[in-house]
C-alpha positions in Angstrom: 104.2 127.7 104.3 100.2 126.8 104.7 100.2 127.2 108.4 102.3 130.2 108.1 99.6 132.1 105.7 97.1 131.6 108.7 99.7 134.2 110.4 99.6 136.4 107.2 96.1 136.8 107.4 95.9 137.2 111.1 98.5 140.1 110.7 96.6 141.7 107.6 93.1 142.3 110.1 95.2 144.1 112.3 97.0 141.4 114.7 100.3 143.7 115.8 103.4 142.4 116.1 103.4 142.4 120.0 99.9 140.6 120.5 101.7 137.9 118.1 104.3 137.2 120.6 101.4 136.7 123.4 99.2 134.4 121.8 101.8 132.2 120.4 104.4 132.2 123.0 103.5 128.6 123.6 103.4 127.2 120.3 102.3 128.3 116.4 99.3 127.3 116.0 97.9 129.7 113.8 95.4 128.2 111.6 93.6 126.9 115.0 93.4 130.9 116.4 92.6 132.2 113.1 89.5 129.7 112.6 88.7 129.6 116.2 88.9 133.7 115.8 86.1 135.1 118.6 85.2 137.6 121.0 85.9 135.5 123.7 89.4 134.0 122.3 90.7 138.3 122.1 89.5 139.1 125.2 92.0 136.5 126.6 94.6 138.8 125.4 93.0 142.1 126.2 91.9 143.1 122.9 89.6 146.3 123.8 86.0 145.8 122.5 86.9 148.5 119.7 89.4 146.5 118.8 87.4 143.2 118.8 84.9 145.0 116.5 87.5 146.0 114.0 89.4 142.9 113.7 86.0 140.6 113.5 84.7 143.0 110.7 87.8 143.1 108.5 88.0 138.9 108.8 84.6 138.7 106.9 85.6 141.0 104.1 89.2 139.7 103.7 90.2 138.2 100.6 92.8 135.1 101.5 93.2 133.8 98.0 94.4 137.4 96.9 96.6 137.6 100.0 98.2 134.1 99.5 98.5 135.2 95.6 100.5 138.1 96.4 102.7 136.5 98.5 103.6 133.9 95.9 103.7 136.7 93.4 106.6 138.2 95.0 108.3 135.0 96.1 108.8 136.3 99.4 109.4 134.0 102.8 107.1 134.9 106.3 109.7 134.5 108.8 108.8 134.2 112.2 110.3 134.7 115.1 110.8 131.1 116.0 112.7 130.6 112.4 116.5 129.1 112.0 116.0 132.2 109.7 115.3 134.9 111.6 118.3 137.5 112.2 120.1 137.4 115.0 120.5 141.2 115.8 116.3 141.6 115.7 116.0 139.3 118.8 117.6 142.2 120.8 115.2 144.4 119.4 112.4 145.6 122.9 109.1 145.6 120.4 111.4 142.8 118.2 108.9 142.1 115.6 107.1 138.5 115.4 106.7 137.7 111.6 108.5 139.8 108.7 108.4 139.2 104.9 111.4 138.6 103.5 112.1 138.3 99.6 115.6 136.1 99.3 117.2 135.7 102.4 119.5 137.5 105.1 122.5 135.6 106.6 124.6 136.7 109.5 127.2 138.4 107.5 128.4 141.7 109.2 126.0 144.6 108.0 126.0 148.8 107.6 123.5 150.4 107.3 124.0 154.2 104.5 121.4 156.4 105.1 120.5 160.3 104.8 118.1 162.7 103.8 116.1 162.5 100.5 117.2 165.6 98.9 120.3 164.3 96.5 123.0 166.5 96.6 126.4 166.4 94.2 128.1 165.9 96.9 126.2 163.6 98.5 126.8 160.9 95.1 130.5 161.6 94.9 130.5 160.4 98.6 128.7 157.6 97.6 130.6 156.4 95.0 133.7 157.3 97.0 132.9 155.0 100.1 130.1 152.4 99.3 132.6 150.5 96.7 135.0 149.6 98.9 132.7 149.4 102.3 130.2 147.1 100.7 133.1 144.6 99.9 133.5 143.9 103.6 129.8 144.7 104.9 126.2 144.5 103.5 125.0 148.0 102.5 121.6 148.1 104.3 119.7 151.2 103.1 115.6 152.3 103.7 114.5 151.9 99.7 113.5 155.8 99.5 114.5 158.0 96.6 117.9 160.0 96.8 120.8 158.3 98.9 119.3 155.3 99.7 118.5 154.1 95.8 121.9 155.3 94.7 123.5 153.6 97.8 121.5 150.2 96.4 122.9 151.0 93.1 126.3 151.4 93.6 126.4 147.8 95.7 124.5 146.2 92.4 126.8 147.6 89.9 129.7 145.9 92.1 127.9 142.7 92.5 127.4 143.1 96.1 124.7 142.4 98.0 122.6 144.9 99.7 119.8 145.2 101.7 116.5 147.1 101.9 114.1 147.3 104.5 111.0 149.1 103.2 108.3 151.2 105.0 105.4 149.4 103.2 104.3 146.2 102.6 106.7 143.7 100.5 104.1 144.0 97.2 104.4 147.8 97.4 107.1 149.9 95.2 107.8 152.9 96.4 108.7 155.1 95.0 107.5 153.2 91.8 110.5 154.2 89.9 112.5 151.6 91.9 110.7 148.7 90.7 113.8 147.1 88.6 116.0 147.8 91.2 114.0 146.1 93.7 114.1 143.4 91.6 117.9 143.3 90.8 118.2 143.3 94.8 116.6 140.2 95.3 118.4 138.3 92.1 121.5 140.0 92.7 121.6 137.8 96.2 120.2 140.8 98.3 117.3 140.8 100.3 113.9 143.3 100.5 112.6 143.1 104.1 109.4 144.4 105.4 107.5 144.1 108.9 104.4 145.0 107.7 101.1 143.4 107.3 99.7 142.8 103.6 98.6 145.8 101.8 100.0 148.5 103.8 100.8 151.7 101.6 103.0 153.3 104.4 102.5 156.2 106.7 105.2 158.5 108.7 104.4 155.9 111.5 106.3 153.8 109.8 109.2 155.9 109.3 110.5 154.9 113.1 109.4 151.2 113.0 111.5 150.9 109.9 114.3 153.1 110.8 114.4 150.8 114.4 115.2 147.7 111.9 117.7 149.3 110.2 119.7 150.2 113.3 119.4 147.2 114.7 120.1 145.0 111.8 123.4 146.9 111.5 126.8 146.9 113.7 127.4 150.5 112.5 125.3 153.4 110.4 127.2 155.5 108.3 124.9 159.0 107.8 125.8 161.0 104.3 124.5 163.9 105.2 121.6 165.2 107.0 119.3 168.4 107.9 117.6 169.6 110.7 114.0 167.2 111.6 115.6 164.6 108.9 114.0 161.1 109.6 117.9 160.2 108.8 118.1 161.5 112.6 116.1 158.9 113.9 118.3 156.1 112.5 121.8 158.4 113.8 120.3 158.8 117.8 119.2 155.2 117.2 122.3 153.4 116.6 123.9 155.8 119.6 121.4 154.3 121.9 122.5 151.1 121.3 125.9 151.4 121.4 126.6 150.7 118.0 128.9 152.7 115.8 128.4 156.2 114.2 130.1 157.5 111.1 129.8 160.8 110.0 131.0 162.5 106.6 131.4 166.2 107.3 129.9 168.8 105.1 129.9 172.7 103.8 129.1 174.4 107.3 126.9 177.4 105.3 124.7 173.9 103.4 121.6 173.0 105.6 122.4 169.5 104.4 125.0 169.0 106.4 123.8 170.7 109.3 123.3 167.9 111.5 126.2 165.9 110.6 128.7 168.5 111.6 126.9 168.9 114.7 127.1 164.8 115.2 131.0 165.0 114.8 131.2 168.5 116.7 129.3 167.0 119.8 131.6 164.0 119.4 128.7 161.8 119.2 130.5 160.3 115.6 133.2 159.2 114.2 134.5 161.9 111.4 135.2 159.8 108.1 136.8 160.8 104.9 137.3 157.8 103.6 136.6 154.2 103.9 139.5 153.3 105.5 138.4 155.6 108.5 135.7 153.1 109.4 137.3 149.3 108.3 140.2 150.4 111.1 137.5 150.7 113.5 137.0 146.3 113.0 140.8 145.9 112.4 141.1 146.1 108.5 143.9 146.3 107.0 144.1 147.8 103.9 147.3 148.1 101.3 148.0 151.2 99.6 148.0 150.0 96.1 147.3 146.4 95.5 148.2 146.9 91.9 151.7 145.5 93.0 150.4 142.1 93.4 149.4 141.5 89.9 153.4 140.5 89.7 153.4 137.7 91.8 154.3 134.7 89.9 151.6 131.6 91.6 152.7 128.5 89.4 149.4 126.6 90.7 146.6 127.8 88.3 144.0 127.3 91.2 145.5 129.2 93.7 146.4 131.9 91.0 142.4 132.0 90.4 141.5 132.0 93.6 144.4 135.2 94.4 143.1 137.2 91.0 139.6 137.1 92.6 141.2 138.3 96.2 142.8 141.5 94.3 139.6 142.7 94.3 137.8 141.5 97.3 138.0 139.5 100.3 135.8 136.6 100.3 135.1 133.6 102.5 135.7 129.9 101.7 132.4 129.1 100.3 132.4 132.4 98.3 135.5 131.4 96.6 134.2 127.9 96.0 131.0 129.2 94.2 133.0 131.4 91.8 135.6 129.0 90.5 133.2 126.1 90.9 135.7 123.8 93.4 134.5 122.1 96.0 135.0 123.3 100.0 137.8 120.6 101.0 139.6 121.6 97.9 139.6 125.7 98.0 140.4 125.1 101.9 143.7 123.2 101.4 144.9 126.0 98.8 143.7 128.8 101.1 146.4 127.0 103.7 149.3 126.4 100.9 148.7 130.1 100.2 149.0 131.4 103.8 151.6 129.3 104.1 153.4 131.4 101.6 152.7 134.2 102.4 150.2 135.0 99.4 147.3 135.7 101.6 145.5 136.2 105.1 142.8 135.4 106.9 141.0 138.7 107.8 138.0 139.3 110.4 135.0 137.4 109.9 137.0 134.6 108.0 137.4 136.0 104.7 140.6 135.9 102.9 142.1 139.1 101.6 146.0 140.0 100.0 148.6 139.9 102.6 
């Protein structure tokens, strides 16, 4: 983590994220740059002499202890991009970012990102709380932090016990709005992650907006948009994810609201998918999902282990090791029932190797 500060403070005097990838393509040495900082060491990497001047300057007056006490404040990683830990998706990324600060962790898992415009509507929450229970038991909810859809998209994955991510717009020691500060918190100890690109101190500016936006897009295999009004950022994330091929769902709206405006021009241009329920995007990755799983509940499962382990899969699919963790088994153990219970017809193994009700 020492070496890695270095990098911090080196990103905090201005540094970007695509000089990074120049000066340490060949190694990361970053406390020898940082001390060795000079005219003549930016000039190698054609640093303009403004540029030179600015970054000298704010060297002398920067205040490293506070920076390195603010990172431990919020427990948060620096990732880099030459980490085990850094996302796969974000390599793909053309200005892919070189460091991020990351409070908890983000895995591989399958992701989808919710987004849409600030201004809450009635509507917009009975969506929410129609299709965000059952999509974030399948995918992690990743959402931009702001007031209106995104907090109550964030909320609605914690009250589940899912995990959901939030890539902010600021730095990672910044809560904004400042109303969110406890659920930013229950994100990260919930098992969900806050991710932010960057550099110490920064309050956030509508510069950001597309930086951020880009992450979110690329972080997800699909971006479902709520609703949406004419020169909403929500926009950038939509055109985004159609760029890069990924998937687009769409809930339709009141065609005289200027909230949906956008969205029923997305499904009418046949840019999106038109969903009404979550089952209209889990078919798209080959879920399969029963009617009414309340039928199961009569199954008589004489092995108290494997009736655990199918009371937990009546209400979501979960992999090996998430199965493990909750009834405190070991992996060899949980494995050999998962196969007795296939075997029998109990249960299947679904996409991404979680187990769900046959």
């Amino acid at each position: 983590m020492e070496e890695k500060l270095y990098l911090a403070w080196l990103h905090s005097i201005w540094i970007s994220q695509k000089k990074m990838h120049a000066i340490f393509s060949n190694g990361s040495h970053y406390k020898d740059f940082y001390e060795k900082l000079s005219p003549l060491a930016l000039k190698l990497y054609h640093f303009s002499d403004i540029q030179i001047q600015w970054i000298l300057e704010r060297k002398q007056k920067l205040n490293l202890k506070k920076i390195d006490e603010k990172i431990k404040e919020r427990w948060a990683s620096i990732i880099t991009y030459n980490d085990q830990e850094y996302p796969e998706f974000l390599k793909e990324i053309p200005n892919k970012p070189y460091i991020f600060y990351l409070r908890w962790e983000i895995d591989n898992t399958p992701k989808i990102s919710v987004v849409w415009t600030r201004k809450i509507t009635q509507y917009g929450m009975k969506v929410i709380e129609n299709i965000v229970p059952g999509l974030s038991k399948y995918f992690v909810i990743v959402s931009w932090w702001a007031a209106g859809c995104d907090t109550e998209a964030h909320k609605c994955c914690l009250s589940l016990n899912h995990k959901t991510i939030s890539v902010i717009w600021t730095w990672i020691d910044v809560d904004y709005p400042t109303g969110n500060k406890i659920l930013y918190d229950n994100i990260v100890s919930s098992g969900g992650a806050v991710l932010s690109i960057f550099p110490v101190w920064e309050v956030g500016n509508p510069y950001n907006f597309p930086v951020r936006n880009e992450i979110v897009a690329w972080l997800s295999i699909g971006t479902l948009v709520i609703e949406a009004q004419k020169k909403s950022w929500t926009l950038i994330t939509a055109n985004l994810s159609l760029d890069l091929w990924k998937d687009l769902f769409v809930i339709p709206g009141d065609i005289f609201k200027w909230n949906s405006e956008w969205c029923n021009n997305l499904i009418k241009s046949w840019s999106a998918k038109l969903v009404t329920s979550v089952t209209d995007i889990l078919e798209e990755y080959n879920f399969w999902i029963p009617d009414n799983k309340a039928e199961y509940k009569c199954i008589d499962i004489s092995d108290p282990t494997e009736k655990n382990i199918y009371d937990l899969l009546l209400l979501e699919s979960l992999s090996v090791d998430e199965i493990a963790r909750k009834i405190l088994l070991d992996v060899s153990t949980v494995t050999f029932k998962l196969s007795m219970m296939e075997v029998q017809g109990f249960i299947k193994k679904c996409f991404w190797w979680k187990y769900e009700i046959y």
